[in-house]
N, C-alpha and C positions, 0 to 999 in steps of 0.2 A: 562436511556437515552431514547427518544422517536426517531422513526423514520418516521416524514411524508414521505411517499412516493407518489410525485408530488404535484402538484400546483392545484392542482382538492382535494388535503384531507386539503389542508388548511380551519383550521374551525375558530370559535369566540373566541375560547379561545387559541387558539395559538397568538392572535393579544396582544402587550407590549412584545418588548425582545430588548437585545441587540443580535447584527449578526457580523460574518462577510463571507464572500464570496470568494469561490476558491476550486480548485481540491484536496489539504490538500493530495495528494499522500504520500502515504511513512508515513504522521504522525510523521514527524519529529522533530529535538530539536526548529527549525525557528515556525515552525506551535504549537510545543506548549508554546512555547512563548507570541504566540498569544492569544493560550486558555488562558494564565493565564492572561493576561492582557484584555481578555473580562469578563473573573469570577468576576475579581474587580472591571467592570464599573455596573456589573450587581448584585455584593452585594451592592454598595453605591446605586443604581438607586433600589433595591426590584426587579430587573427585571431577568426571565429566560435567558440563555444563547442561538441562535441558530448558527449553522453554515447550511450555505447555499450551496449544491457541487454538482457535475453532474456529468450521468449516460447516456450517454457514452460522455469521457469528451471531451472539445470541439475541438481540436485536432484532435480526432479521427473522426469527425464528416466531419468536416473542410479536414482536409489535412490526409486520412486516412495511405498515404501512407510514410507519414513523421513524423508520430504521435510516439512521444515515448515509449521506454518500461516501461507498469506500472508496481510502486512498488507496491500498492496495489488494489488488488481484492476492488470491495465496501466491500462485508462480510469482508475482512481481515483491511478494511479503517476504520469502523463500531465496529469491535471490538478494533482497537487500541484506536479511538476517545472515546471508552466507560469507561479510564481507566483515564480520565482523567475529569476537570469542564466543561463539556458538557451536558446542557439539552435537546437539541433539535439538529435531522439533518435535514433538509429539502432536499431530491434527488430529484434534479429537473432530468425531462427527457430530455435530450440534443438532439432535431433536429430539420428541418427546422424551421416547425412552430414557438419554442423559439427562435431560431435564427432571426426570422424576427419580433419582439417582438419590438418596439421604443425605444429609450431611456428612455421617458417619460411615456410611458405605464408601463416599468420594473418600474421606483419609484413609480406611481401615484398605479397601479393595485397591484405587490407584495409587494414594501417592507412599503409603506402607507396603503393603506387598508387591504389588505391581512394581513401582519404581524404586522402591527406600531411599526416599529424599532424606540427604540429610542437615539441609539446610534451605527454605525454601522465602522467599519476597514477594511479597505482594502491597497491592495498595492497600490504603485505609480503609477504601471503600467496597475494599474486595469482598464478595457473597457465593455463597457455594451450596448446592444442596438443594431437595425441592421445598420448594415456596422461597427460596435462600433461606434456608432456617441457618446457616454457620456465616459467623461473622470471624471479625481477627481476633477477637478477642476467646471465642473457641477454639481457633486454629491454633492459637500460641498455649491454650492449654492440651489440645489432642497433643500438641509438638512436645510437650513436657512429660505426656504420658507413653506416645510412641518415639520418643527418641530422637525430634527433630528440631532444631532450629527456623523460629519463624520471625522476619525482619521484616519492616516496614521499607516501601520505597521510598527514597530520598526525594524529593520535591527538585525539581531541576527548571531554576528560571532563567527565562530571558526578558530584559528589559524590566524586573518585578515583578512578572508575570508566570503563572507555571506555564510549560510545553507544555499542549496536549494536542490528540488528534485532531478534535474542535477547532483549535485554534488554528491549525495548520487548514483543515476545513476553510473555517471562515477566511482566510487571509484568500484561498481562492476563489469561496465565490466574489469577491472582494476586487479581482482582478490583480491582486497582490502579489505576483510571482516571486519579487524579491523578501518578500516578510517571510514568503513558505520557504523559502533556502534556507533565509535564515535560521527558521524552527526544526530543517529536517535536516542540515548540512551538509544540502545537499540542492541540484533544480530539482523541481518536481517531475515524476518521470511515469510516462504510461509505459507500458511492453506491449507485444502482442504481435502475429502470425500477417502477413500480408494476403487478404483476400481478396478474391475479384468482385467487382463492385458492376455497378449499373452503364457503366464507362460515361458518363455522362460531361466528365473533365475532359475525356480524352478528345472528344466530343467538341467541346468546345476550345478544345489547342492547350488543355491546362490538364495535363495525367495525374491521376495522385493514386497514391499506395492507401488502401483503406484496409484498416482494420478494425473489429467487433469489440467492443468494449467487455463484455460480458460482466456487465454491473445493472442490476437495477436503477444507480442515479447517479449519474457522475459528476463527481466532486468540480470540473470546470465545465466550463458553455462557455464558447465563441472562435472566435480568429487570434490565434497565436503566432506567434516566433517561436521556430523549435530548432532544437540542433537532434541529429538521427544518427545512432550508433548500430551497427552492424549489417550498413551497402555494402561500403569498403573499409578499410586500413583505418581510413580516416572520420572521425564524425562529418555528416552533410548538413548545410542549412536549407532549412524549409519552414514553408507556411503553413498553419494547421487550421483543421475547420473540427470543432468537437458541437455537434449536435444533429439536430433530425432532418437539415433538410428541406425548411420551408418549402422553400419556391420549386423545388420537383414532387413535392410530397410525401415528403418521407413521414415516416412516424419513430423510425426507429434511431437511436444515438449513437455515431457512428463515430470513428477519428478516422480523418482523411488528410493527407498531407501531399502540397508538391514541394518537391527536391529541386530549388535551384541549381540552374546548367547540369539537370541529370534527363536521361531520357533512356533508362533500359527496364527492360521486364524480369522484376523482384517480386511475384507469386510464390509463397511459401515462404518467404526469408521472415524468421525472427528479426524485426526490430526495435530496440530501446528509441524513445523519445521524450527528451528531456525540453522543456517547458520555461523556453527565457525570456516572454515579456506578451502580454496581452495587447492585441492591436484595437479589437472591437468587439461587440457582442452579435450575435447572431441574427441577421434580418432577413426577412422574405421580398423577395425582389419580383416587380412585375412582369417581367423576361427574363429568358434566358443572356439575351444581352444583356440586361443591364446586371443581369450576376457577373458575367464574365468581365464587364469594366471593373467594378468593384474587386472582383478578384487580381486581373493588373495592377489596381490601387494598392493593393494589401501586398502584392511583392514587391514591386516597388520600394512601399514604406516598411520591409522587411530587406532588402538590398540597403536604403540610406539607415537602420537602424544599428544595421551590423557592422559597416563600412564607421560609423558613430563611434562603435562600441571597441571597433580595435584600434580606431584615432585615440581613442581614451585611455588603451592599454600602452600606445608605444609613447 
């Protein structure tokens, strides 16, 4: 999968693909839906696959203070998208300037010259252009006038429900780990770089690998079950704590996890953390002792959940 990065690396030979356009958060079962239904206009047509998403999305650009929590990081967006019929991303860079971009400029400038879509999907509610002056129903006429094919997303339910990033949202703050598999087909999964922290775990006889969220607001808060892909060979269990820290003072929203029966120094290592069952919410503790009992309590009932969970498998 290729990555342009902005509207300035668009070259000649990116120009003939099929596209479609949107913030594809989360990478879900609705969005890949989508991919597979662009894979197939783009093997009958010979054409590569793009999708078109923005960095920082518009939302946050727009209305920063009402802007959702993301499900994915672009790297965590980028590697979901890469596991799927995607040949191309194009990250547009989301601010004023694109925003003030025509309606007729976005067709005529990117997706005619720039790309030559020749077949392009989006939603119903899809808006383009400043002030959003283009709707679908312009776009299927520019498509008529410049030569392109414009299709409606197909509505992809679960349970009579549509998939959406919302929903996959709400089912976390929700504590819902199992509804968000279900909507994303997948656990729900943070990524992110191991950094040194306050050692404050270590401190108290309980290590954990912390890593920076780098989101404005994150889609879960509290104490988790997670299983961690890239210590070893093998995924590891561990306990996770997503948020600021109470009882040391923190302000900032952190993911911290300890690795049961693991104890070595993993500074710098990429790891995936996948998200299998909410134990509790986040509390401020009068001591540091009495954090650290509650922390035994939370492995513990992460040791008997797991032990649960593969009684349940054999």
């Amino acid at each position: 999968m290729e990555l342009i990065r902005g509207l300035q690396n668009i070259r000649p030979a990116h120009r003939g693909c099929v596209a479609t356009i949107g913030n594809f958060d989360g990478v879900h079962l609705g969005h890949q839906a989508v991919i597979g239904e662009l894979a197939e206009e783009g093997q009958d047509l010979g054409l590569p696959t793009l999708i078109m998403t923005f960095e920082p999305q518009p939302m946050e650009v727009f209305k920063p203070e009402d802007s959702p929590a993301r499900l994915t990081r672009l790297r965590e967006k980028l590697r979901a998208l890469s596991r799927f019929a995607v040949d191309r991303v194009l990250c547009v860079q989301f601010n004023q300037s694109f925003a003030n971009i025509t309606a007729d400029e976005f067709v005529k400038q990117i997706l005619v010259t720039g790309l030559g879509v020749k077949h392009l999907v989006v939603g119903e509610d899809f808006r383009y252009g400043k002030n959003r002056q283009g709707d679908l129903e312009r776009l299927k006429a520019d498509g008529g006038k410049y030569g392109f094919k414009v299709a409606n997303m197909r509505t992809f339910n679960i349970d009579n429900h549509r998939v959406s990033s919302t929903r996959v949202r709400n089912a976390l703050v929700k504590g819902d780990l199992i509804a968000a598999e279900k909507l994303l087909g997948r656990p729900y999964r943070m990524c992110g770089r191991v950094a040194h922290g306050d050692k404050i775990g270590r401190t108290l006889g309980i290590p954990t690998a912390n890593i920076h969220l780098h989101r404005n607001v994150s889609p879960v808060q509290g104490i988790y079950i997670v299983e961690v892909f890239g210590v070893n060979s093998r995924p590891l269990p561990g306990v996770a704590s997503v948020g600021t820290r109470p009882t040391v003072g923190g302000t900032r929203a952190l993911l911290e996890i300890y690795l049961l029966d693991f104890d070595e120094e993993i500074y710098g290592r990429h790891l995936n953390v996948d998200f299998l069952h909410k134990i509790r919410d986040e509390e401020k503790f009068d001591s540091l002792e009495s954090l650290k009992q509650r922390i035994l309590e939370d492995i513990k009932e992460t040791r008997d959940w797991l032990k649960n969970k593969k009684a349940r498998k054999n």
